[in-house]
N, C-alpha and C positions, 0 to 999 in steps of 0.2 A: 455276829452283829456287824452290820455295815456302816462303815467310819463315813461322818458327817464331814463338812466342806471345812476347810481353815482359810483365814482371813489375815490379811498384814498389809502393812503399809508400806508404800513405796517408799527408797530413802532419797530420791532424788527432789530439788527444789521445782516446784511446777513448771517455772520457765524453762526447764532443761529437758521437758518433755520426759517420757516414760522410760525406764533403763531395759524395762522389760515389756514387747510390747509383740513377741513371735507367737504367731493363731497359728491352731494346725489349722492343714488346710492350705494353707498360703501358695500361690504355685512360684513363690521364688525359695520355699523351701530345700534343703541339703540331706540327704543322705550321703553324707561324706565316711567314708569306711573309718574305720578301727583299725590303725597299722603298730600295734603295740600290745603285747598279750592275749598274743593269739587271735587279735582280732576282738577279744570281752572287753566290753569298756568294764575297768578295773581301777580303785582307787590306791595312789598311791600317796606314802605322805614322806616329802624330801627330808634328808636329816640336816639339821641346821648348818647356815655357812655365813660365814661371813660377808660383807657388801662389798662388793670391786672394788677394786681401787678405784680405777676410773670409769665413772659411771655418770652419763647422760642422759637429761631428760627433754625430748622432745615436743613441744604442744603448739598450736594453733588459736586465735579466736576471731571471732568477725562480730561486726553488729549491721543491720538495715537502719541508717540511720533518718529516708527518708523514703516515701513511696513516689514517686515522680508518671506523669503522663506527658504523650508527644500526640497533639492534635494538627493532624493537616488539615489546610487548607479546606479540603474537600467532609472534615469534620471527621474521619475516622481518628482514631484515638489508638494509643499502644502506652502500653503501662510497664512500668520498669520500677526500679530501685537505686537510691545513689546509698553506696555502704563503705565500710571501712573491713581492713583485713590486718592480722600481724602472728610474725611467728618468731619462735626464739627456743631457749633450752637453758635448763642449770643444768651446770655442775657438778659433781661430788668428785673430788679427788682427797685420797688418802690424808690425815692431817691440816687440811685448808677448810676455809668456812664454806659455804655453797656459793655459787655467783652466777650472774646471767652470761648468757654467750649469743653471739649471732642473732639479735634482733634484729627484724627485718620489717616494712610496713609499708601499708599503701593504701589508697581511694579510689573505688570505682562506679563508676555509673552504667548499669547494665540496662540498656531497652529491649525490649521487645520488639516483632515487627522488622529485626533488620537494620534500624536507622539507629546509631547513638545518639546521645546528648551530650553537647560537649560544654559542660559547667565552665563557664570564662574562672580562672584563681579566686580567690578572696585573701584580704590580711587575714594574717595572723599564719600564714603558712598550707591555707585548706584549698588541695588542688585533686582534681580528681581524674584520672585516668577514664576515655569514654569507651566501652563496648558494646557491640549488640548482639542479639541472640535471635533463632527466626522462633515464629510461631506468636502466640499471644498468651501463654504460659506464664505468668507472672515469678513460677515457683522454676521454671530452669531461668530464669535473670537471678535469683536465688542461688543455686547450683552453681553458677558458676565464677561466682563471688567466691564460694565453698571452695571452688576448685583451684583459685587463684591463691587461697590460704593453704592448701592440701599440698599444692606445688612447691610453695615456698617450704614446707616443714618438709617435704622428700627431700628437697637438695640439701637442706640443714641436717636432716639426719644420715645422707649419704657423705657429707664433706667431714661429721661427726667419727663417723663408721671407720672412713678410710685414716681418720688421723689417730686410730688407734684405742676411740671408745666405744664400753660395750653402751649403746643406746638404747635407752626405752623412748617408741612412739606412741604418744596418747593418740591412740587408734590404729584402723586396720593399716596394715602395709601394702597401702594402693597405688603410691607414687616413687616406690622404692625396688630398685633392680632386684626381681626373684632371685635372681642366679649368686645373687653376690654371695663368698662365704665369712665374711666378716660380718661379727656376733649382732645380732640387732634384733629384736623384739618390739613385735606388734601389743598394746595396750588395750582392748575394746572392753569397755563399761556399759554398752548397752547389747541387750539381744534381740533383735526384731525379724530374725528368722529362726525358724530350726536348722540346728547345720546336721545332724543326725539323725538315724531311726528312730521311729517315735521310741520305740520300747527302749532305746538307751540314751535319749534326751529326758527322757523321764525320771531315769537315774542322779543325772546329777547335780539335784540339789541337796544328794545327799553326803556330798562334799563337807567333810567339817573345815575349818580354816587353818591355813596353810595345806591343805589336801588338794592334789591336783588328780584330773583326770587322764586313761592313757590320750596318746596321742595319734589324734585323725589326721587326714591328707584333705586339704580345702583346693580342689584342683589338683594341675601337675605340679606347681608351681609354691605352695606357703604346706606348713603343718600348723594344726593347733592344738591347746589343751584348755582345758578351762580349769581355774583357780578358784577357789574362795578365798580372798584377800584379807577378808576381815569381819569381824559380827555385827550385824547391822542392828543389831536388837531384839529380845521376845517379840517384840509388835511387826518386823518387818515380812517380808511376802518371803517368799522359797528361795526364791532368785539373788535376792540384795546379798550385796556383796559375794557374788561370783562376777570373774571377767572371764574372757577369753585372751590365751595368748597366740601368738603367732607369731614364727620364726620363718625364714628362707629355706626352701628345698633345697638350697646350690650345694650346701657343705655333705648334702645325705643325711638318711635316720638317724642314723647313731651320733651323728653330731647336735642334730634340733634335739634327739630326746633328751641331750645330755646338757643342751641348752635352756630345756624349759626346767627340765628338773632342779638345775640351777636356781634360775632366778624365780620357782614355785617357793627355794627357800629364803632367800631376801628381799624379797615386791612386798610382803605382810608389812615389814617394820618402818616400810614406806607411808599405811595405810594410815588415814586422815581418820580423825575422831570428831563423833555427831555434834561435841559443840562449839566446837570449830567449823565444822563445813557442814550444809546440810547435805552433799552428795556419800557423803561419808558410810563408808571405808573406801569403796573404792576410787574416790577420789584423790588419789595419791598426794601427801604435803607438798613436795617440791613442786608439782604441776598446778596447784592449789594458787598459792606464790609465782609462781610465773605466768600463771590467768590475771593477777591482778596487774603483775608490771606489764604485761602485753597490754591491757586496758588502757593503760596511762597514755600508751602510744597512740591510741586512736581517739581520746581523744573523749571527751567529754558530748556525751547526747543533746545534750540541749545545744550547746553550742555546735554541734555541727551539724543539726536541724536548722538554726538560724545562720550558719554559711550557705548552706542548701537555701534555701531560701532568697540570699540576696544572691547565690548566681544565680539563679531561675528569673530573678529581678531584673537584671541585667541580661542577663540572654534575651528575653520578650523585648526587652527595650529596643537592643540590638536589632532584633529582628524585625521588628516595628519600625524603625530607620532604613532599614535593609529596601523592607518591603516599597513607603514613600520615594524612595530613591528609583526606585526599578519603575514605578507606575511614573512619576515623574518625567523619564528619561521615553518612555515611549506618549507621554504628552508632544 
């Protein structure tokens, strides 16, 4: 008898877009090898350990707080974004309560076309750094907002690294020295490629939790494994609550293998519960709580739509004065 189709729910909040979202097919697809048990992706399940003493956690977040256009003269137009970015990390160290570390934050206004927009200040502290990007892409002025936040959380997690903590990054390890061999771990909660042969991406969602997969080579450069962190529920799809982890090639196999197996057995007690988060489980607590105090920092939506606003107010004005002056002057 041939087993009919199964159905489950995503556990991430719609705005956060899909955690699972990898077609076969895709041609940014991975067959990335099996460098662990002979090559058979094989489940393993770590035996319990306790949490590092000291232990960091890295995250990012951004928001588009406004869509903005630049119309020349000649009426072509180029379309951009003014948004906000901030990065930071808790703490856990042995005996202390958790607490923030190295918050960092900023405002950018990204055009399209080549030409920034340079937002004159507003009270209240809202200044915006101007950049531009070429093309007419709305979504790299996007990207590079992304990148400005991606930046900040590598140097945080490398300043983290070298002062002696093992670091977790909520996300891939894209901004962060491959080679290094000080302990750091990549965090990824969504999957929107296959990084393996189909026939052993297929495998594993059969991961129970706390069960991790052997460990593949992602390039020369990173190892990964995947986890199941935690139970997302009867109702959830295959996928939920599996991540991927990723460590540095620098230190060699037997150091990454010994690193993820590691933290395959303390990342679970990390893992966020559905009625508290709706990303939950793999939305780890402490990253949970440092989403929200990065938020604070950038700042309230509504109110930095209406800064965006009156400096676009003032900039027109400005440049409406500019312009009188110039026709003026060749009167």
């Amino acid at each position: 008898m041939t087993a009919g189709p199964t159905f489950g729910v995503e556990p991430f909040e719609v705005g956060y877009g899909a955690s699972f979202a990898a077609q076969g097919g895709s041609p940014l697809d991975l067959d990335c090898p099996v460098v662990e048990d002979g090559g058979v992706m094989t489940v393993h399940t770590p035996p319990r350990a306790g949490i590092p003493e000291r232990l960091a956690f890295v995250d990012g977040t951004m928001s588009t707080d406004a869509r903005l256009t630049r119309r020349e003269a000649d009426g072509t137009l180029a379309a951009g974004i003014a948004g906000a970015w901030a990065a930071g990390s808790v703490l856990s160290e042995a005996g202390l309560p958790l607490r923030l570390d190295g918050v960092c934050f900023g405002r950018l206004t990204v055009c399209c076309g080549g030409a920034p927009v340079p937002l004159p200040p507003q009270p209240g502290g809202w200044e915006w750094e101007a950049v531009a990007v070429e093309g007419d892409d709305v979504e790299v002025a996007r990207q590079r907002l992304q990148r400005r936040m991606r930046e900040a959380e590598g140097a945080l997690a490398e300043r983290l690294c070298d002062a002696g903590w093992l670091t977790v990054v909520d996300g891939p390890l894209n901004n962060v020295r491959r080679t290094r061999t000080v302990p750091i771990v990549g965090y990824v909660k969504t999957h929107h490629r296959r990084m393996l042969a189909a026939d052993t991406w297929a495998r594993v969602p059969e991961l129970e939790v706390g069960q991790r997969s052997s460990l593949f080579a992602i390039g020369a450069d990173l190892y990964g494994a995947y986890l199941r962190v935690g139970d997302a529920g009867p109702w959830a799809s295959a996928w939920a609550g599996i991540v991927r982890l990723e460590v540095p090639s620098g230190a060699g196999r037997a150091a990454a293998t010994g690193a993820v197996e590691s933290a395959a057995a303390w990342l679970p007690r990390f893992a966020s519960a559905p009625h508290r988060d709706r990303r939950a489980p793999v939305n780890l607590t402490p990253i949970s709580g440092l989403e929200r105090a990065l938020r604070r920092h950038t700042g309230d939506p509504g109110l930095a739509l209406r800064a965006v606003r009156a400096a676009v107010m003032q900039l027109n004005t400005r440049e409406t004065a500019t312009t009188a002056t110039r026709t003026g002057d060749r009167r």
